[in-house]
C-alpha positions as CSV (number, residue, x, y, z in Angstrom):
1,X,-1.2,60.8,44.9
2,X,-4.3,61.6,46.7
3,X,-6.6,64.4,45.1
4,X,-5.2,68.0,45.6
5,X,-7.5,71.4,45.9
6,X,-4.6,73.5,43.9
7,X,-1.3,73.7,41.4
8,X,1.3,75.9,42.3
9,X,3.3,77.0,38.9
10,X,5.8,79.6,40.3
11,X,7.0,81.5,43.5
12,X,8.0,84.9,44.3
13,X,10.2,85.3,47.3
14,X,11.5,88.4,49.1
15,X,14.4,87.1,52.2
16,X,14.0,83.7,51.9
17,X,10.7,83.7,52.5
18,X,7.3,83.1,50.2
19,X,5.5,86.7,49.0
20,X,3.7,85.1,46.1
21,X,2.4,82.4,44.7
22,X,1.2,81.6,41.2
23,X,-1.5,78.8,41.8
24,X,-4.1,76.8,39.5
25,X,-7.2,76.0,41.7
26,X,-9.8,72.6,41.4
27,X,-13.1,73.9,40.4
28,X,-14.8,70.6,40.0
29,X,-13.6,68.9,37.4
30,X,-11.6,71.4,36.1
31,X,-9.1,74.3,36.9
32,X,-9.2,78.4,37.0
33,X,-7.1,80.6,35.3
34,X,-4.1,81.1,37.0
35,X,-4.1,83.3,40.4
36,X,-1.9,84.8,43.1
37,X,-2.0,83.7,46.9
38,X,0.3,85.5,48.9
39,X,1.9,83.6,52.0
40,X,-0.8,84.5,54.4
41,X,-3.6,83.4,52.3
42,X,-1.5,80.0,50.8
43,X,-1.1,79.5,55.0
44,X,-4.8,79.6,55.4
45,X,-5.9,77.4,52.4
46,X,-3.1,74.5,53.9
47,X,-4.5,75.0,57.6
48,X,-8.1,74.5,56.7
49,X,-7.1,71.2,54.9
50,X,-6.6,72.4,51.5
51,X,-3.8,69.9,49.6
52,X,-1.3,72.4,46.8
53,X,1.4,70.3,44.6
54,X,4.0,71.7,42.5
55,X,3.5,71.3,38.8
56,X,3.3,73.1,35.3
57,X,0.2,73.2,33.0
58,X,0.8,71.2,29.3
59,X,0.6,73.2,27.0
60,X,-3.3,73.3,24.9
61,X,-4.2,70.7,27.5
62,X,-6.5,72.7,30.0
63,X,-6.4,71.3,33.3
64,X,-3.5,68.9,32.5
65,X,-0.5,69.0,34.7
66,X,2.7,67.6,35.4
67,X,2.7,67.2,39.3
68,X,5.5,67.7,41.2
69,X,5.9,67.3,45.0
70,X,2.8,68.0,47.7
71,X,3.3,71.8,49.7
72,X,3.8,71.2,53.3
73,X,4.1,73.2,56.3
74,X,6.5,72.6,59.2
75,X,7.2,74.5,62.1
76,X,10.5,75.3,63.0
77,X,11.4,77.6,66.1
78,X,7.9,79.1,66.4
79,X,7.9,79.9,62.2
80,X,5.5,78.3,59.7
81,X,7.7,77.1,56.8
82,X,6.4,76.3,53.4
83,X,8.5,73.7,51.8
84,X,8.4,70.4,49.2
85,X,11.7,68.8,51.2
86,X,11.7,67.8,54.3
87,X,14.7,69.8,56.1
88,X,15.1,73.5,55.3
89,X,14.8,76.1,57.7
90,X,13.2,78.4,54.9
91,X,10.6,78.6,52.8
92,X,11.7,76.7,49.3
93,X,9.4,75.1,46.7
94,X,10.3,72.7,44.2
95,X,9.0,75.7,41.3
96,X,10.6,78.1,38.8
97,X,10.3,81.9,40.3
98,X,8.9,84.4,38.7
């Protein structure tokens, strides 16, 4: 898998659709604490080139993950979908909710 900027760990959604996100980013080398990104800001980061997986942190290993799928948008009927599969007509990510 090609480098990726973040880590999404979980996802808060409110009507089938993406409020919050709980996200690692890349600072160099390493990772930040954890974060929230709501939708718009998630959309932005993704637009501007910005890769996010799926994953969960190992425990007492830092910026050691267990990657899941890449984040991806589609558009379906004028709507930006964030999505890990590749036919849903919501927003649905392969990540516990929180």
């Amino acid at each position: 898998m090609k480098k990726f900027d973040g880590v999404i760990e979980a996802v808060r959604y409110k009507n089938g659709q993406i409020v919050y996100v709980r996200a690692y980013e890349r600072r160099g080398v390493t990772f930040s604490d954890s974060l929230l990104l709501d939708r718009k800001t998630l959309l932005e980061r993704l637009g501007k080139g910005q890769r996010f997986v799926t994953g969960q942190r190992q425990k007492y290993l830092a910026s050691t993950f267990n990657i899941g799928k890449p984040v991806k948008v589609v558009n379906v009927d004028g709507r930006q979908i964030l999505t890990t599969h590749d036919d849903l007509m919501h927003d649905d990510l392969e990540a516990p909710v929180f």
